[in-house]
C-alpha positions as CSV (number, residue, x, y, z in Angstrom):
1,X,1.3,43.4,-82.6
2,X,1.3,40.5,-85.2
3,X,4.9,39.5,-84.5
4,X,4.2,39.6,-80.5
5,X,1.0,36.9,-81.5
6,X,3.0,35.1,-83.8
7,X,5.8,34.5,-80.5
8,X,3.2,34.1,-78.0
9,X,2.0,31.0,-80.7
10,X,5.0,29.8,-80.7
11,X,5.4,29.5,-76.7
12,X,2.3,27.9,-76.5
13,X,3.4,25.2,-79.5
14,X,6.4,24.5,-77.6
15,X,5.4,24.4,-74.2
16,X,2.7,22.3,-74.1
17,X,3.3,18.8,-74.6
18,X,1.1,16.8,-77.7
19,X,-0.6,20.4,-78.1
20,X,-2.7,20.8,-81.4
21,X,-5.6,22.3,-82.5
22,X,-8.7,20.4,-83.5
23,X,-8.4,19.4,-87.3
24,X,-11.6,18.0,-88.7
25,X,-14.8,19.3,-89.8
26,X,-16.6,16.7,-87.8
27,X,-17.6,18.2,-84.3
28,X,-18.3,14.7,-83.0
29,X,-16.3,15.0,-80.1
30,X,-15.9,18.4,-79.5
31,X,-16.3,18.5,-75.7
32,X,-17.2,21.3,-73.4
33,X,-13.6,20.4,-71.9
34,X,-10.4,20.2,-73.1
35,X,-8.8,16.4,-73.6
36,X,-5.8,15.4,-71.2
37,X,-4.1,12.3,-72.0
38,X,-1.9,10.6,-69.7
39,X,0.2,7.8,-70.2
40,X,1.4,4.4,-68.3
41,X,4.4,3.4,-66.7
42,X,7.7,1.7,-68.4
43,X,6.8,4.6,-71.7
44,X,6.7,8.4,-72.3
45,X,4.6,10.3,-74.4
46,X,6.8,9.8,-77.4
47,X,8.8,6.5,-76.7
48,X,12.8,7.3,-77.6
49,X,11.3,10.4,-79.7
50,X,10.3,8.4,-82.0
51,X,6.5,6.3,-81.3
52,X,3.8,7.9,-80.3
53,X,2.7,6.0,-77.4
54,X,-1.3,6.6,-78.1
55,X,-1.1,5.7,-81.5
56,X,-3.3,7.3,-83.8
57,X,-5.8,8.0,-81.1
58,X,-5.2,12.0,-80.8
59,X,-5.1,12.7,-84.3
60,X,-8.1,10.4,-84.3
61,X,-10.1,12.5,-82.1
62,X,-8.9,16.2,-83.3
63,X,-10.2,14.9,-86.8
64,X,-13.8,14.4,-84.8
65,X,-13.5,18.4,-83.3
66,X,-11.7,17.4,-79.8
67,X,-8.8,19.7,-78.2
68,X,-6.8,16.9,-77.2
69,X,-3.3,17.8,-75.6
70,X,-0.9,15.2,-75.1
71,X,1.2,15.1,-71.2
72,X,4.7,13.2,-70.5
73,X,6.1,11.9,-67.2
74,X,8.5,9.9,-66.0
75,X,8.1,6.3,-67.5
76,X,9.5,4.7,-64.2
77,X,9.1,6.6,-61.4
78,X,6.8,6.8,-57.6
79,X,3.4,7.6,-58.4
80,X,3.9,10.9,-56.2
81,X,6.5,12.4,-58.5
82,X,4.5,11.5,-61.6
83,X,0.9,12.9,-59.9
84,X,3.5,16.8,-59.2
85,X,4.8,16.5,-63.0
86,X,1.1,15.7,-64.4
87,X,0.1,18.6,-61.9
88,X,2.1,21.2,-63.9
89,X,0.9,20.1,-67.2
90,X,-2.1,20.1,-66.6
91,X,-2.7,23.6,-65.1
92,X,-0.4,24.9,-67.9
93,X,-3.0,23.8,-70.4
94,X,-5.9,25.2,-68.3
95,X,-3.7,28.5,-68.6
96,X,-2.7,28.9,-72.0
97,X,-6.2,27.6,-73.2
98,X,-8.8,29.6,-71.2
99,X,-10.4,26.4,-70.1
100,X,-11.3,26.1,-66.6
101,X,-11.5,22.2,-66.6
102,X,-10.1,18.9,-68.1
103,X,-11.4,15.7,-69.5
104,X,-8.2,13.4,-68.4
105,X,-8.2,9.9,-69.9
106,X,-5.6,7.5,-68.6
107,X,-3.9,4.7,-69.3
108,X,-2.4,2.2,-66.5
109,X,-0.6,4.0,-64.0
110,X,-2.2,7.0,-65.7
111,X,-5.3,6.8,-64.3
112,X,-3.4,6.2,-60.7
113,X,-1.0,9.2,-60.7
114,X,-4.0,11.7,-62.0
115,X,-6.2,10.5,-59.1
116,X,-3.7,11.1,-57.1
117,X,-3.1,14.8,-58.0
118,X,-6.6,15.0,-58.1
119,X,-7.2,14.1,-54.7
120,X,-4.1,15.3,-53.0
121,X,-2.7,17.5,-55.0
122,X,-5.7,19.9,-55.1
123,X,-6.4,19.9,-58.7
124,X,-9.8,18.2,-58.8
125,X,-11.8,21.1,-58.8
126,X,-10.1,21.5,-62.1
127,X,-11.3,18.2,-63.8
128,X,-14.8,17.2,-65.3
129,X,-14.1,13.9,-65.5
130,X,-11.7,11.0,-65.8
131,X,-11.4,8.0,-67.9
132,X,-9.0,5.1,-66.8
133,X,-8.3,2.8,-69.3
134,X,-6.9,-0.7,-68.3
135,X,-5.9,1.0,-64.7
136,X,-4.8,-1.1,-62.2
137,X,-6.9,0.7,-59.3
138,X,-6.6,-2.4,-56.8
139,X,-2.7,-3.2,-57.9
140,X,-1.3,-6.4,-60.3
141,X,-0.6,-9.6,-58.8
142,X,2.2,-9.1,-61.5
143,X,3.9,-5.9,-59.2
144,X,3.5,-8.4,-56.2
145,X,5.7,-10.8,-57.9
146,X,8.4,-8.7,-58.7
147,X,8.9,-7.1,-55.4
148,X,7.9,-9.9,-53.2
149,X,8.9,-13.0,-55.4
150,X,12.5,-11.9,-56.0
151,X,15.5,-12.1,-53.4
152,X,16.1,-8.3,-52.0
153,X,19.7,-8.2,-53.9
154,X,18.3,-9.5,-57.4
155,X,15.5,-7.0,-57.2
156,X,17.8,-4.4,-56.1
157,X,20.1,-4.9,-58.8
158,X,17.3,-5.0,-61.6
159,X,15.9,-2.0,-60.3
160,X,19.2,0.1,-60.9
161,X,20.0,-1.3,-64.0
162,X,16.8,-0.4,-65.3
163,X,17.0,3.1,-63.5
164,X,19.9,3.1,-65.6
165,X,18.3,2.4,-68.4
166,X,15.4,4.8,-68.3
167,X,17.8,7.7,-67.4
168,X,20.5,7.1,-70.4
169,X,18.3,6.0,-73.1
170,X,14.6,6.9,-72.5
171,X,15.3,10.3,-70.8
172,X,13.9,9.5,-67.8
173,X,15.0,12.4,-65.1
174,X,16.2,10.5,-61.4
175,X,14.1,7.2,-62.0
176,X,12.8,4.9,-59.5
177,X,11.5,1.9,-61.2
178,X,12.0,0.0,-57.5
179,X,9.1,3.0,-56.0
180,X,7.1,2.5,-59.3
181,X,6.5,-1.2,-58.5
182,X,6.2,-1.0,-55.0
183,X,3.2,1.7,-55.7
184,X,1.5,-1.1,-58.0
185,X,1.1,-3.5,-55.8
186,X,-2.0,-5.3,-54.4
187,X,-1.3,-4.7,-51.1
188,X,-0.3,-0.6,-51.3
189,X,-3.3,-0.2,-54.1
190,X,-6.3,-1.7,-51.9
191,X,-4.8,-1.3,-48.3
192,X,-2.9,2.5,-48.5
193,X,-3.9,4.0,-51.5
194,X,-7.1,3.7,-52.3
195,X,-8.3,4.8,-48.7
196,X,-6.6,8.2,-49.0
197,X,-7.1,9.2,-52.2
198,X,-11.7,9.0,-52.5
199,X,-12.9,10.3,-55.1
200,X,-13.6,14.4,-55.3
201,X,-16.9,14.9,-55.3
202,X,-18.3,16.5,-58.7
203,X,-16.5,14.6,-60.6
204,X,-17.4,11.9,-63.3
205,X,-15.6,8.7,-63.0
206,X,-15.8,6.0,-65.6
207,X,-13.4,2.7,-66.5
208,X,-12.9,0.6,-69.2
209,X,-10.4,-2.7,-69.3
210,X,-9.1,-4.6,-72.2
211,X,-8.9,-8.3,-72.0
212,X,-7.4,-11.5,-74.1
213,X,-10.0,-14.1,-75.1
214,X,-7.5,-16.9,-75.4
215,X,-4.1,-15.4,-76.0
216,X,-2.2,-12.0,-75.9
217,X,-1.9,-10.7,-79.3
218,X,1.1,-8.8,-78.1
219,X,3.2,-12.0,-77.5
220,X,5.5,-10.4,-74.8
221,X,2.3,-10.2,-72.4
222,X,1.6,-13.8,-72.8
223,X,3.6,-14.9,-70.0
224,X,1.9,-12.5,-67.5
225,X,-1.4,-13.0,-69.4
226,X,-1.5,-16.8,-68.1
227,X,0.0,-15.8,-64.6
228,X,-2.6,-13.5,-64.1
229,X,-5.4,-15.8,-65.1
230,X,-4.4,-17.7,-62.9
231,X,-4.7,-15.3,-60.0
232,X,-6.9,-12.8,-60.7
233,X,-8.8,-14.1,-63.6
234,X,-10.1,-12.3,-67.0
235,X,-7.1,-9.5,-67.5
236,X,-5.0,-7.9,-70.9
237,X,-1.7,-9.1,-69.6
238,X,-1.1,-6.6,-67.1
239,X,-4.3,-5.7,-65.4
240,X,-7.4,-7.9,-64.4
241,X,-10.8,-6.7,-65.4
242,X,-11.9,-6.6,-61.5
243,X,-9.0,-4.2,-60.7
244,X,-9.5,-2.1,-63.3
245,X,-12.9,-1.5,-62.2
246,X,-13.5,2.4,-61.0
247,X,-16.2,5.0,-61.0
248,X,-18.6,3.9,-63.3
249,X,-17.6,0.5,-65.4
250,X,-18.2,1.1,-68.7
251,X,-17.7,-2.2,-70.1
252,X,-14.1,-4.7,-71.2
253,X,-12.9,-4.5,-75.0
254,X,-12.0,-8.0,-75.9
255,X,-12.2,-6.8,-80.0
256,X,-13.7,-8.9,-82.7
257,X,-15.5,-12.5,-82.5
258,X,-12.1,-13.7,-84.3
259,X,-9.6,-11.8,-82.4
260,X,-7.5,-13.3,-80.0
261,X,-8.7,-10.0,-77.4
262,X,-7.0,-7.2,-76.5
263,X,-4.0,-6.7,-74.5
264,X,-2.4,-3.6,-72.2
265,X,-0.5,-2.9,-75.7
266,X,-3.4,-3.4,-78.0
267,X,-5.8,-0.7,-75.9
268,X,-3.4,2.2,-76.7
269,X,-3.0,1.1,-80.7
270,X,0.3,-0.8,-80.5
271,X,2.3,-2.8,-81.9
272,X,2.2,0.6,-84.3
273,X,-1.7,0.2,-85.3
274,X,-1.8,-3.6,-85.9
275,X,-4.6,-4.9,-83.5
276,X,-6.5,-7.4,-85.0
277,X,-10.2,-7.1,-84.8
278,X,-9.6,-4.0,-82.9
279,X,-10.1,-0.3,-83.3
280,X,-8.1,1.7,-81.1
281,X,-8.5,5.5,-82.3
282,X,-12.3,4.3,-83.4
283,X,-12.7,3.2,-79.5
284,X,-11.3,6.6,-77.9
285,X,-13.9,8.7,-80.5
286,X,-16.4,6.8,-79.0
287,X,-15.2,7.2,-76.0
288,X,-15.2,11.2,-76.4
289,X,-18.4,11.4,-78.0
290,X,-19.8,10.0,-75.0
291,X,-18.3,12.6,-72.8
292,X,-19.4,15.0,-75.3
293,X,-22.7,14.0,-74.9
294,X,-22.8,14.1,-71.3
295,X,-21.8,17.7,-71.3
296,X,-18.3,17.2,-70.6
């Protein structure tokens, strides 16, 4: 009997993605659900197998009592495929852990692909609640560049050399970084995929954006920082603070009076927990407490 526990464990510690079990004393955010944490495009869980891509932020939030369990998809890839593959995680963790709901938190396209399977996929009976985070629910004016700014042959050809890429160093299983824009865009976002994917009724919907006072701390977003003021106005490099607007808006991190803001990178504890004037595991407890608090 105690060897059989010991394997069935062992299945559990393998098959589930980011699984752990909660590690502090504190019961601060010890939720009536189970924590689901899904992740943005271009990135997988674990980036090369090597950086965690929520950095600090689940080890963070086990310390303060949460079950948190970490899921992986394709970094570049249609929304659809991503929404199937989140679809299997997550009712694998409802199986192997008893619970009969989730607490999902997403990040970019993470909060997209989990409404999705929410909606369509039939899994929202199975979710208490979800948090986007920096989720570009009305598309980027910065997808809308790429796909409609570039000549069909150039985009073409960036979009299988980064398919290469993905598949050859990152892992990535049959990419489609070409689909993965396309689904981003302002036009797809507001006109096709918002309509058919409403909300499911029962379930508590709430959004958070970051945003860059008056530059991008993470220097590569500067570019699209300035490009997107421009055209949509306050945004964190990637996604504007109007698009990322869902549910109930809980309110735009821009850090410290001294810091420059917050960026897309900063939100999610990167580059590798430097984020000036910003707390990103001490913003997710927070963010858990509160769900904790309303019974989630």
């Amino acid at each position: 009997m105690k060897k059989t526990k010991l394997f069935a464990a062992a299945v559990i510690l393998v098959l589930i993605p980011g699984f752990a079990f909660a590690g502090g004393a504190s019961t601060a955010c010890q939720t009536r659900y189970p924590v689901v944490m899904a992740h943005g495009m271009a990135a997988s869980a674990k980036i090369l197998g090597i950086v965690d891509y929520w950095w600090g932020i689940p080890e963070a939030l086990r310390d303060e009592g949460a079950k948190v369990y970490v899921t992986s998809v394709n970094a570049m890839d249609s929304t659809l495929d991503k929404a199937a593959d989140f679809k299997q995680q997550l009712l694998h963790i409802l199986a192997v852990t008893g619970a009969s709901k989730a607490n999902i938190i997403g990040h970019s396209h993470g909060g997209i692909y989990t409404r999705l399977a929410m909606t369509n996929m039939g899994i929202g009976s199975k979710v208490a609640s979800l948090t986007t985070i920096s989720t570009p629910h009305r598309g980027s004016s910065i997808a809308d560049l790429v796909v409609e700014g570039l000549p069909d042959w150039l985009l073409s050809a960036g979009t299988d050399i980064v398919d290469f890429v993905y598949a050859f160093i990152f892992g990535d299983t049959n990419p489609d970084s070409m689909q993965n824009a396309l689904d981003l865009t302002t036009d797809y976002m507001v006109n096709v995929f918002n309509p058919n994917t409403p909300n499911v009724p029962g379930v508590y919907y709430q959004s958070w954006c970051a945003a860059a006072r008056y530059s991008c701390p993470s220097v590569v977003l500067e570019p699209t920082w300035i490009v997107l003021l421009a055209m949509e106005g306050t945004n964190d490099g990637m996604v504007s603070v109007p698009s990322a607007k869902w549910g109930t808006y809980r309110g735009t991190q821009q850090g410290a009076w001294y810091s420059p803001g917050v960026d897309h990178c900063n939100i999610v504890g990167h580059l590798f927990g430097i984020t000036p004037g910003f707390d990103a595991p001490d913003f997710y407890v927070d963010v858990v407490k509160d769900l904790k608090n309303r019974g989630y």
